[in-house]
C-alpha positions in Angstrom: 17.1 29.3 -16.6 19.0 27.9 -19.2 17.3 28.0 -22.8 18.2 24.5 -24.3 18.1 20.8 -23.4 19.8 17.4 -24.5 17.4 15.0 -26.2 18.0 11.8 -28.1 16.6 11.8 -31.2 16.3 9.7 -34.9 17.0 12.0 -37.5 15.4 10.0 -40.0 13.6 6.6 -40.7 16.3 4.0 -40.3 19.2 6.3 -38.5 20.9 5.7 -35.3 20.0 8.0 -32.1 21.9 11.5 -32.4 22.4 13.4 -28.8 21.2 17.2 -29.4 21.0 20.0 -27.8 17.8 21.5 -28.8 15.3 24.9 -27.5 13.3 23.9 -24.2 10.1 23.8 -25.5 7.1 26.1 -24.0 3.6 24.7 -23.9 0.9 26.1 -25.7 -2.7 26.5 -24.8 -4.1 23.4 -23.1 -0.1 22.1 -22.4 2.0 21.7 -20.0 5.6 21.0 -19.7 7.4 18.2 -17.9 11.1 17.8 -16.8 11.4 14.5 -17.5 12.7 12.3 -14.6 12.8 9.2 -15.7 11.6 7.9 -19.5 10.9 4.2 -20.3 12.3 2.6 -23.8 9.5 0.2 -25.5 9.7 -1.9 -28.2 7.4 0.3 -30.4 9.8 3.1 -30.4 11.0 1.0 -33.1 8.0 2.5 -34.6 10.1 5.5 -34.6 13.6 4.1 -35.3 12.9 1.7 -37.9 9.9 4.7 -39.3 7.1 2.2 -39.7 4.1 4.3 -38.1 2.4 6.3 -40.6 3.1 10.1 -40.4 5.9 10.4 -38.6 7.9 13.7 -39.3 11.2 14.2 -38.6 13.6 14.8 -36.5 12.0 13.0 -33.9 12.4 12.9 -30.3 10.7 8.9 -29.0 9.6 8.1 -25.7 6.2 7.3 -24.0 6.7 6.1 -20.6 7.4 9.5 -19.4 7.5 10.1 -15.7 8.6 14.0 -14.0 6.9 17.1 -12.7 5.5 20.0 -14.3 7.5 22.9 -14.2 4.9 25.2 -16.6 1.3 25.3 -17.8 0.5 26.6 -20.7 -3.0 29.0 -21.1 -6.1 27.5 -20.1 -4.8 24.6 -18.0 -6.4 24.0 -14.8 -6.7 20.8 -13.6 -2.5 20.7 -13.2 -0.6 23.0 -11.4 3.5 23.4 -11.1 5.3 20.8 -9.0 3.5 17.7 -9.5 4.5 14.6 -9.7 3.4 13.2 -13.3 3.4 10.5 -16.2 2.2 10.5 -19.5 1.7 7.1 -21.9 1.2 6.3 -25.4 -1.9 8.1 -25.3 -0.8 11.7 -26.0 -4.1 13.6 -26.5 -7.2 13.1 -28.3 -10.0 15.7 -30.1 -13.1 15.5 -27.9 -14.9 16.0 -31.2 -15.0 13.2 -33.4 -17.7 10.2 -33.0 -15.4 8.0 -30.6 -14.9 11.1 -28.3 -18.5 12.2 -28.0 -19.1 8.9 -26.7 -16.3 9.3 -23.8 -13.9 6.4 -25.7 -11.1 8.4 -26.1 -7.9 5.6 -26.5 -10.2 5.1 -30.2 -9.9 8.7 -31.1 -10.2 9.3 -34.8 -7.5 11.8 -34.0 -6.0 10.3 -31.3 -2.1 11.7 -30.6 0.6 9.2 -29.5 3.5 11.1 -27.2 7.5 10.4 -29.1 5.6 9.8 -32.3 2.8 12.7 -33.1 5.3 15.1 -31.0 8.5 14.8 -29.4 8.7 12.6 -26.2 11.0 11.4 -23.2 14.1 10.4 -24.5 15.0 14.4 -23.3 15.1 17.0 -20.4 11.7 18.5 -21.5 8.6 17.8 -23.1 5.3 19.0 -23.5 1.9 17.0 -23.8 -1.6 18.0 -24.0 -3.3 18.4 -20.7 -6.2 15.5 -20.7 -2.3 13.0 -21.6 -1.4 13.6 -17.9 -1.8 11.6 -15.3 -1.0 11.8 -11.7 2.3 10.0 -10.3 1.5 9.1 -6.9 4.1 10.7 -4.1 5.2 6.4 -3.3 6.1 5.5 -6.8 10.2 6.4 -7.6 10.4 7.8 -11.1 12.5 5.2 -12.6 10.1 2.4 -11.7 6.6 4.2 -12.6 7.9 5.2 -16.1 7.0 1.6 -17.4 3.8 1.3 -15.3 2.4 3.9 -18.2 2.7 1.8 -20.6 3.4 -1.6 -20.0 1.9 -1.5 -17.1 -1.7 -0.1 -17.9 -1.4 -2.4 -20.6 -1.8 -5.3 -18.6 -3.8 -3.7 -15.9 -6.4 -2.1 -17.9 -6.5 -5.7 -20.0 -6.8 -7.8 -17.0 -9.5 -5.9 -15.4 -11.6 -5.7 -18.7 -11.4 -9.1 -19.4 -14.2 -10.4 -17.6 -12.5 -12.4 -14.6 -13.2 -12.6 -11.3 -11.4 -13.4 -8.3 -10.7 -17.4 -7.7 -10.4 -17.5 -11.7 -8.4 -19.0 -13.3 -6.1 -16.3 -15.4 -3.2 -17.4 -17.5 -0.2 -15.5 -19.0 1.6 -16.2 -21.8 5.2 -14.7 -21.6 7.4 -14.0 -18.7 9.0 -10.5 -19.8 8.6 -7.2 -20.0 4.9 -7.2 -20.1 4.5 -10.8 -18.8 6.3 -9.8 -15.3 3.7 -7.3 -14.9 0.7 -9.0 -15.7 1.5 -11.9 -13.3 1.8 -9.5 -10.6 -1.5 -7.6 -11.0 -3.3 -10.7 -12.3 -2.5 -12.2 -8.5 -3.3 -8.9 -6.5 -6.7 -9.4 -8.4 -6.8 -12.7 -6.6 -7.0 -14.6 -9.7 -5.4 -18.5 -9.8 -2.5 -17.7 -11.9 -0.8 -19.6 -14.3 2.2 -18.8 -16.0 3.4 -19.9 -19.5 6.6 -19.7 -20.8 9.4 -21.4 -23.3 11.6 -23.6 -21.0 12.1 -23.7 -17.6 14.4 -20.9 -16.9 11.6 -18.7 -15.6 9.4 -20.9 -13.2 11.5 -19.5 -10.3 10.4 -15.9 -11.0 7.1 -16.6 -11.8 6.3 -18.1 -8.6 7.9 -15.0 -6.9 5.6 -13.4 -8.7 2.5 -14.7 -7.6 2.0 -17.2 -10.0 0.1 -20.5 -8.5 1.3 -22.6 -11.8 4.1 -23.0 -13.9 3.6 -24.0 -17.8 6.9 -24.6 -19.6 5.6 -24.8 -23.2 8.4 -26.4 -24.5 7.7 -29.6 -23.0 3.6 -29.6 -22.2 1.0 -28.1 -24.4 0.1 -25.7 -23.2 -3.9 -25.7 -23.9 -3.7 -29.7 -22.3 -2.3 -28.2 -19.3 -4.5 -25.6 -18.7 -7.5 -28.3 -19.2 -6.0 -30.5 -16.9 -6.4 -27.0 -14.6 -10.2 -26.7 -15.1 -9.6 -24.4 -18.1 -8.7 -20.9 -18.4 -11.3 -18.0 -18.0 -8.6 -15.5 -19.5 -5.4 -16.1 -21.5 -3.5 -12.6 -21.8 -0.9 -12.7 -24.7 1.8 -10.8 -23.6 4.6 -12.2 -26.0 4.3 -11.6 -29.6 4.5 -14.8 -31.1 1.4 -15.6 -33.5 2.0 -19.0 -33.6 2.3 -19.5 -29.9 -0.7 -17.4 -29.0 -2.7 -19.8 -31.9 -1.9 -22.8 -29.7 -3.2 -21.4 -26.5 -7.3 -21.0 -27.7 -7.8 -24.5 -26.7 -6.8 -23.5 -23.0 -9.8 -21.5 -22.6 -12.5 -22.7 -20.5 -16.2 -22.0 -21.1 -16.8 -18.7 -21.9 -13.2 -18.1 -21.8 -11.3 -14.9 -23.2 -8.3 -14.8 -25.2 -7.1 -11.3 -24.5 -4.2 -10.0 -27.1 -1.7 -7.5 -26.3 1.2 -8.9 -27.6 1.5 -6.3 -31.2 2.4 -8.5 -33.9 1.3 -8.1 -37.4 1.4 -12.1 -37.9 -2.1 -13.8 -38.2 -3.4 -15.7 -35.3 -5.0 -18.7 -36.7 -8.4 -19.6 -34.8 -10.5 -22.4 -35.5 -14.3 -21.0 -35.5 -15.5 -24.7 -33.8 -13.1 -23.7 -30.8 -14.9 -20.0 -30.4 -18.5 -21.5 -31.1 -18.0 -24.7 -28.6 -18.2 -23.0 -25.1 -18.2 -19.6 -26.3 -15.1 -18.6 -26.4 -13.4 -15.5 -27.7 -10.6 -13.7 -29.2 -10.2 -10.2 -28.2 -7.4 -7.3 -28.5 -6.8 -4.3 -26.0 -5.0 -1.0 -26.2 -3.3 0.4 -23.5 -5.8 2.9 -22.2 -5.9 6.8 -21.4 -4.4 9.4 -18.8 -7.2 8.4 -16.5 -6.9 4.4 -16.7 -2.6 5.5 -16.2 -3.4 6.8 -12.8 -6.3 3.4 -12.0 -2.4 1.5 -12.8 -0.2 4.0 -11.0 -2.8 4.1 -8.2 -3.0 0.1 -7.4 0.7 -0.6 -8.2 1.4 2.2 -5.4 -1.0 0.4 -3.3 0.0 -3.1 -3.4 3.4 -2.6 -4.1 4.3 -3.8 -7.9 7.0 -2.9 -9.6 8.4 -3.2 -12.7 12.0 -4.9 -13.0 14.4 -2.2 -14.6 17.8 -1.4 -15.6 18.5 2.7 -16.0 21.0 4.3 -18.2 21.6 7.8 -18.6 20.0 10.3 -21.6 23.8 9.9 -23.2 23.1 6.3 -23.6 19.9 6.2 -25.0 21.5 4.3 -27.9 22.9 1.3 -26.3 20.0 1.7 -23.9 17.7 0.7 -27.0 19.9 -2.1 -28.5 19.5 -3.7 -24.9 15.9 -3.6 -24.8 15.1 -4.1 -29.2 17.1 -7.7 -29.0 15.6 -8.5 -25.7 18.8 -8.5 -23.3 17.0 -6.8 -20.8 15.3 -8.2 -17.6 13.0 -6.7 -18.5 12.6 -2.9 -18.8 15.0 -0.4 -20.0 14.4 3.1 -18.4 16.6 6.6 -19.4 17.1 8.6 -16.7 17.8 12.9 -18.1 19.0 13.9 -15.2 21.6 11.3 -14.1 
C-alpha cells in the first residue's frame, strides 16, 4: 500500500490551496480512517481559507462533507468495521464529559471538534475522524451526491423537523440555493404547503420542480404581505444569509409562528419585540446536528429520493473548485471527487 496521499491544503490564513503529497494518516484509539470518495466544498471552509475560526493551526487540510468507506479502525472501535459505506459532517467529535454531553446534547459540546478545522478533513485521499463523527452512508446514495447531504443537508433537515410544523403547514423558505434547494425538497416530503422566496423571478421554475406549492419573488411583493395573504407562515427557514432580508420576513409568521435561522451571518437581524409578543412568535437558530441526526438525513433523502444539485471537480482542482462555490457561481453545490 502506498504510504502518502494528495491533499489540498491552506498553508496559512489568507493563502491560496497548495496540492501536497502528505503521510496517510493512521487512526488512533476511538478513530477510524476513511478513503475519501467524494468531499463537499461549503462556504465556511472560508473559515479556513480566509482563518477566521478561532484556533485553527496550520497547515490545514478543509473539508466537512466527507463521504467514503473505511478502510482501518483504530483500537477500541466497535461499532464500524472495514468496508462501509460512510460520511462525516461538521460535527467531528465531542467529549462525553462536559455539562452539554452528560445531558446527551452533543452538537453543544463545550469541546465539541469540527472535521477540516480542529483536524484535517476531505479536501484529500484519507482522513481520520473520531468514531461517534461517523455516520452510515446508505448502499442507494452515490458519493458525490450524499457528500452535501452532511452538511447542507442535515442542516435543513434536522431544522425543519425541529421547528414545530406539521404536515398541511404552511413552511416557507427564504433562498433558492445551495441550502434553499434542499430545504424545499425535504420541507414538501414532510407534506408541508411550501412557499418559496426568492430575489426575482429567475427561480420560480425550479422551485416548483421542487415541490414548492408557492412562489414569492421578493423583489416585487413583500414578502411578509404575501405570506399573510397565504394564511401566515408556521415556519420561515432562512437559508440565505442576508440580515436585512431575513428582518423583513418576521411579519410573515402566523400565530405561533417560527422564524428558524440557518443562514450564518454575523449581521444583526433586527426584530421588533411587538411582532414576537403579538401571536407569539419567535426567532430561533439551529446547528447542523450530529453523526446520528447525519444518518435521520442520509436515511430519508435515500428514501424519498432528494438529491442535492452538484457540480464535481477533481482533488487537483480544489482551488478553482472553491472560487466557483465562495462567489456563488455554482448551481448549487461544489463537490471534490480524490479519486477521479
Amino acid at each position: 500500500m502506498a504510504t502518502t496521499m494528495q491533499a489540498a491544503q491552506v498553508p496559512e490564513a489568507g493563502a491560496d490551496f497548495e496540492l501536497v503529497d502528505l503521510p496517510i494518516p493512521e487512526p488512533g484509539p476511538a478513530e477510524v480512517r476513511i478513503r475519501v470518495q467524494a468531499c463537499g466544498i461549503c462556504h465556511s471552509d472560508a473559515f479556513v481559507k480566509d482563518g477566521t475560526f478561532p484556533g485553527i493551526a496550520y497547515p490545514r487540510v478543509p473539508g466537512h462533507e466527507v463521504a467514503g468507506v473505511i478502510d482501518k479502525v483504530g483500537a477500541d472501535v466497535e461499532a464500524w468495521t472495514e468496508g462501509q459505506r460512510v460520511g462525516v459532517g461538521w460535527h467531528g467529535g465531542h467529549c462525553f464529559t462536559c455539562a452539554a454531553c452528560r445531558t446527551g446534547d452533543f452538537v453543544n459540546c463545550a469541546n465539541a471538534q469540527v472535521t477540516g478545522i480542529s483536524y484535517d478533513g476531505g479536501y484529500a485521499e484519507y482522513l481520520c475522524a473520531p468514531q461517534e463523527a461517523v455516520a452510515a452512508l446508505p448502499d442507494a446514495l452515490p458519493f458525490p451526491e450524499a457528500a452535501p447531504l452532511l452538511c447542507a443537508g442535515i442542516t435543513t433537515f434536522n431544522a425543519l423537523r425541529n421547528a414545530g410544523a406539521r404536515p398541511g403547514d404552511l413552511v416557507a423558505v427564504q433562498g433558492i440555493g445551495g441550502l434553499g434547494h434542499l430545504a424545499v425538497q425535504y420541507a414538501h416530503k414532510f407534506g408541508y404547503e411550501v412557499a418559496a422566496l426568492s430575489r426575482g423571478p429567475d427561480k420560480q421554475a425550479l422551485a416548483t420542480d421542487l415541490g414548492a406549492d408557492h412562489f414569492i419573488d421578493t423583489t416585487a411583493d413583500d414578502p411578509a404581505e404575501a405570506l399573510q395573504a397565504l394564511g401566515g407562515a408556521r415556519v420561515i427557514l432562512a437559508t440565505a444569509p442576508n440580515a436585512q432580508a431575513i428582518s423583513a420576513l418576521t411579519g410573515g409568521l402566523g400565530r405561533n409562528g417560527t422564524l428558524m435561522v440557518v443562514a450564518a451571518t454575523n449581521d444583526a437581524i433586527e426584530v421588533s419585540p411587538l411582532a414576537l409578543i403579538m401571536g407569539r412568535r419567535s426567532v430561533q437558530g439551529w446547528p447542523s446536528g450530529t453523526a446520528d441526526d447525519s444518518e435521520d438525513t442520509l436515511d430519508f433523502s435515500a428514501l424519498t429520493g432528494i438529491a442535492p444539485m452538484i457540480e464535481t471537480f477533481p482533488l487537483s482542482e480544489a482551488g478553482a473548485a472553491y472560487e466557483r462555490m465562495i462567489t456563488n457561481e455554482a448551481r448549487f453545490r461544489v463537490v471534490l471527487e480524490p479519486g477521479a
